[in-house]
C-alpha positions in Angstrom: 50.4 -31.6 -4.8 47.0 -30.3 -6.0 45.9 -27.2 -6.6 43.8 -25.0 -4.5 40.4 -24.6 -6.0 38.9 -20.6 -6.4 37.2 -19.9 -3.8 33.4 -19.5 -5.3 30.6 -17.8 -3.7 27.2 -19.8 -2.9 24.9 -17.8 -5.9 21.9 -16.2 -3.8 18.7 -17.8 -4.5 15.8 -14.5 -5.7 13.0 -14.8 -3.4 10.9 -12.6 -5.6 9.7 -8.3 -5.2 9.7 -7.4 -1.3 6.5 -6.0 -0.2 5.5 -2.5 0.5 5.8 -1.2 3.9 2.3 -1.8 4.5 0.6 -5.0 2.2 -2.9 -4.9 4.6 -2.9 -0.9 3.0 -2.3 -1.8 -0.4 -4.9 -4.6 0.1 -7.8 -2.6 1.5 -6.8 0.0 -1.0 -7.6 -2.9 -3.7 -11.1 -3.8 -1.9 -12.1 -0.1 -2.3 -11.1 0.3 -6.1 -14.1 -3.0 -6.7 -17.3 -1.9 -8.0 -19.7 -2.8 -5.3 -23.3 -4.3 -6.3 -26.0 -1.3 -6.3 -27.6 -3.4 -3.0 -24.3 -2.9 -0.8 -23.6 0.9 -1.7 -27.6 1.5 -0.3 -27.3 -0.8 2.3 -24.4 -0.2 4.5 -25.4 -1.0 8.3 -26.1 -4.4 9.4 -28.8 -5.1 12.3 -28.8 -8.1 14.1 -31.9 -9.2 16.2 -32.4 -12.6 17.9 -35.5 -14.6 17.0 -36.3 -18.5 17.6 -35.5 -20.7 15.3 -38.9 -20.8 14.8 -39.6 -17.5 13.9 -36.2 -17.9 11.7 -37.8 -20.6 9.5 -41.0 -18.9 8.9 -39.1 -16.1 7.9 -36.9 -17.9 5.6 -40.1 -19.8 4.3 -42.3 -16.9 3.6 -39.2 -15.3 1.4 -39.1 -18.0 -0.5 -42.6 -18.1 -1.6 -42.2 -14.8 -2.8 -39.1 -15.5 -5.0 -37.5 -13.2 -2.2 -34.6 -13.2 0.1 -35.4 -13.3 3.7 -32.7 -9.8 4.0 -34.8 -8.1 0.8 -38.5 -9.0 2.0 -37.5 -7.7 6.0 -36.0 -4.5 4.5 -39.4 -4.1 2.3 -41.6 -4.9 5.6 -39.1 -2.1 7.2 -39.5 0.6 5.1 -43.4 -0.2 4.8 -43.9 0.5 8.6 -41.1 2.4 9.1 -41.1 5.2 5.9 -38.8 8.0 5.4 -41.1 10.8 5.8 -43.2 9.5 8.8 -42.4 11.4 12.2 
């Protein structure tokens, strides 16, 4: 006759630190600690106006002549015609 064997328990495998309650909080809260670039704490609203392709190119084409990007030389031609203390 053999002997019983102990009865052993099945060792739980660690699947690492649970997450808090709410991880998308903790990661926007992240996001918001980052030092933002001194272009995106001016510039905060986004416009969006539909050109042809065209249009788009010449754009693109002219800002590159000036060592530009297209975003930086429309925002200068922006605040050219449209300035702060006009009425």
């Amino acid at each position: 006759m053999t002997k019983p064997q102990p009865s052993v328990k099945p060792r739980r495998a660690s699947i690492g630190r649970r997450p808090g309650a709410d991880p998308a909080s903790t990661w926007v809260r992240q996001a918001e600690t980052l030092e933002l670039p001194a272009k995106a704490s001016i510039y905060t609203a986004r416009l969006t106006i539909d050109v042809t392709p065209a249009l788009r190119g010449r754009i693109k084409v002219a800002a590159f002549r000036r060592n530009l990007t297209a975003a930086d030389m429309l925002r200068e031609l922006l605040e050219r015609e449209y300035p702060e203390d006009a009425s």
